[in-house]
C-alpha positions, 0 to 999 in steps of 0.5 A, spaced: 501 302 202 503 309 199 497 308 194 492 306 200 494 312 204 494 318 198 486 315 196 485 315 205 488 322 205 483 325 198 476 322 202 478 325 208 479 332 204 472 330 200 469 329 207 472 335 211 469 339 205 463 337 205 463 338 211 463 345 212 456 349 213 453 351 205 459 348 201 454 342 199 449 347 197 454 351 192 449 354 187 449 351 179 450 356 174 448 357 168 451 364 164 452 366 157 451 372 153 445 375 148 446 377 142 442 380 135 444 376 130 447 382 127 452 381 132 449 388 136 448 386 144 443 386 147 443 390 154 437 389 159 432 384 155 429 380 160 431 372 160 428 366 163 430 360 165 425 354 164 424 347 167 421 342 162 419 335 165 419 330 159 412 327 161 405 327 156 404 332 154 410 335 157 410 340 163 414 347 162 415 351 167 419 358 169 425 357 174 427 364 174 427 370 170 433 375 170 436 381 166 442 382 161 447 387 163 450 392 158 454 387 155 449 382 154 451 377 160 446 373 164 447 369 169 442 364 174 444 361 180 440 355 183 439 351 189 441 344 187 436 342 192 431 345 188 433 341 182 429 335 179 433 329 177 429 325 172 428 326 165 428 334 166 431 338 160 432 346 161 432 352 157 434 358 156 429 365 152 427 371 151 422 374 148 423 379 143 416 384 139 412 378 142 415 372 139 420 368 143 426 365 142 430 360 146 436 355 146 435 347 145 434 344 151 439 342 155 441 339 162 445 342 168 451 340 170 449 340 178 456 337 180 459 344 182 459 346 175 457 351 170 453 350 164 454 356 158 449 357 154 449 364 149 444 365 145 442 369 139 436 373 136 434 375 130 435 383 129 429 388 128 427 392 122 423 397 120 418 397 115 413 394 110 418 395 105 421 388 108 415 384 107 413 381 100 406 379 099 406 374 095 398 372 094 392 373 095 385 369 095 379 371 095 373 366 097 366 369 095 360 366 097 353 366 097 348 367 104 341 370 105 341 377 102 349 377 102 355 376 099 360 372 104 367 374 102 374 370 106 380 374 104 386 370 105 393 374 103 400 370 105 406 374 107 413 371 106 418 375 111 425 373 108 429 378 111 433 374 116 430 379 122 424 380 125 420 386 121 416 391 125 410 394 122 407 398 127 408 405 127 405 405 120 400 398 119 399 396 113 391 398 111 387 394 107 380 397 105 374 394 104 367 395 102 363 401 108 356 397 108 360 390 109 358 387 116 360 382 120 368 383 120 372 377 122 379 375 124 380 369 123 387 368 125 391 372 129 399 370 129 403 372 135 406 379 132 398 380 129 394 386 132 389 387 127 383 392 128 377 394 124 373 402 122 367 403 117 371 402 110 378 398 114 381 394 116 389 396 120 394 390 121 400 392 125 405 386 125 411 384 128 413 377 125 420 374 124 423 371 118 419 365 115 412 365 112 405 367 115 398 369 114 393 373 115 386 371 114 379 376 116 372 375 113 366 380 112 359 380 109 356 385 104 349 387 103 346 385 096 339 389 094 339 385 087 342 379 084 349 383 082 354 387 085 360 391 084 366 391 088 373 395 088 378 390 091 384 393 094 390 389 092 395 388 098 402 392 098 406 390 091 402 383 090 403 380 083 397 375 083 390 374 085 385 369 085 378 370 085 374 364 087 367 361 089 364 355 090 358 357 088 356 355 082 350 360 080 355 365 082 359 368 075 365 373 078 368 378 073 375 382 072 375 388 069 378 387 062 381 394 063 387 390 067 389 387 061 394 392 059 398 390 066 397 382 066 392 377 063 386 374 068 386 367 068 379 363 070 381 356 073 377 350 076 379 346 081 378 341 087 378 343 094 376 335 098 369 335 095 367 342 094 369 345 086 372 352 085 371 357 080 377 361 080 378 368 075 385 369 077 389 375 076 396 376 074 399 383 074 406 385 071 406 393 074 403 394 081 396 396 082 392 399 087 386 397 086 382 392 081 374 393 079 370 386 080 363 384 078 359 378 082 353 376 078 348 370 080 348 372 086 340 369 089 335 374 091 332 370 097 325 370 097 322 375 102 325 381 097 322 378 091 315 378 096 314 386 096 315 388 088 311 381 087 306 384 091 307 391 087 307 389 080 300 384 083 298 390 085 298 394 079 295 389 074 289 389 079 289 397 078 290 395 070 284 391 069 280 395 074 280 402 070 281 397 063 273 394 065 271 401 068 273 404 062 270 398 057 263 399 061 263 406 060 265 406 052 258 400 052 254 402 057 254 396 060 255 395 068 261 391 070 
């Protein structure tokens, strides 16, 4: 009897509180604290909180949004009604130089409960000097009354921190005639822009491995071309490769003393590559390339025919006029 009076006396309570107007509608909480990797607070950044349902594809959208305050802290309070039950997860991220980091998922204790979720994001340092240039390839390539040349150079950011690049961009020089000046791929973290002569990338990008691959074209008058190839920051090897195979691409053998040039064939899915790769022991600023082979198309051939036509019927005009002179024979 006692038993039965006591699990009387409780469900009566959980009635009566319920009861009261809002009580029911408690907020959910989900709180935590920002912090760098670095063990730095980070005050005042923006975090939201994303709602995912797990459909195909699924669909992510932001619930709310919010600030840290001096300590790093945050916190949500969300309606309960408002909340979907069924197969969806939440999130916690923010964004950081463009790129954004976030918890792994999670479910909302929507019982009166709060849900902690603290979360940590990489630190930020300055400077180039941060970012290693492992290396670089160049794809040359033949088109009409052009060479097409696709720079991919690849980057390894192992610092363990965001690296921003941006007060001083990393510049890469290329030829001032090129034409046609293509990014081909912009990570997030990538702002890139191009002048006569440059190309400036300015990055943000965190810890891992990235790339930047751009493309340009540069005018041929003849069938060989001399280039000045800047070398990316403190780069060790480059590979300079075509899958043309009238096209020959020589490495100044000057270079020699810094590191040895290598030529190489190789398959790429059905296309064959003809590579001179360059090995460097000291850093270089720049390396001297010749492209011979190149194909003249024909309507630059048309005009010094004509000319070269044009001279030899001059030639035998003044030959024959001079024959009838010396014999006194008309033409």
């Amino acid at each position: 009897m006692k038993v039965s009076l006591f699990f009387v006396c409780l469900i009566s309570s959980m009635m009566f509180a319920f009861s009261i107007p809002g009580f029911a509608n408690q907020p959910v909480r989900v709180k935590g604290k920002i912090l760098f990797s670095n063990g730095e607070v980070a005050a005042f950044v923006t975090v939201a909180l994303k709602e995912i349902e797990m459909s195909n594809p699924p669909q992510i959208r932001l619930l709310l949004s919010t600030q840290t305050d001096e300590t790093g802290s945050y916190e949500f309070g969300i309606n309960p009604a408002t909340l979907s039950q069924n197969n969806v997860f939440y999130r916690i991220s923010t964004d950081l130089e463009g790129q954004s980091v976030g918890s792994d998922p999670f479910r909302l204790q929507t019982e009166m409960g709060t849900t902690n979720i603290d979360l940590s994001i990489p630190a930020i340092i300055e400077g180039l000097e941060n970012i290693t240039f492992v290396k670089e390839v160049v794809i040359i390539e033949s088109i009409n009354e052009a060479v097409h040349i696709t720079n991919l150079i690849f980057i390894e950011n192992g610092s363990g921190s965001v690296v921003n690049a941006r007060k001083i961009p990393f510049r890469k020089k290329i030829p001032v005639n090129a034409l046609n000046v293509t990014l081909l791929n912009r990570d997030k973290g990538m702002n890139v822009s191009s002048k006569q002569g440059e190309i400036a990338i300015e990055f943000s990008i965190p810890e891992g491995n990235h790339e930047v691959i751009f493309s340009y074209d540069v005018p041929v008058d003849n069938g060989e071309i001399s280039l000045e190839h800047q070398l990316s920051y403190s780069i060790r090897e480059v590979e300079f490769t075509t899958p043309d195979k009238s096209l020959e691409i020589y490495v100044d053998d000057s270079l020699l003393d810094s590191g040895s040039v290598l030529s190489e064939r190789k398959k790429v899915g059905d296309r064959e590559f003809f590579s001179q790769i360059l090995k460097l022991t000291v850093n270089k600023e720049t390396v001297p390339i010749v492209i011979k082979g190149i194909p003249v198309s024909q309507s630059r051939l048309f005009l010094p025919a004509l000319l070269l036509f044009f001279v030899l019927i001059v030639g035998l005009v003044w030959y024959l006029v001079k024959i009838s002179k010396s014999t006194g024979k008309p033409l």
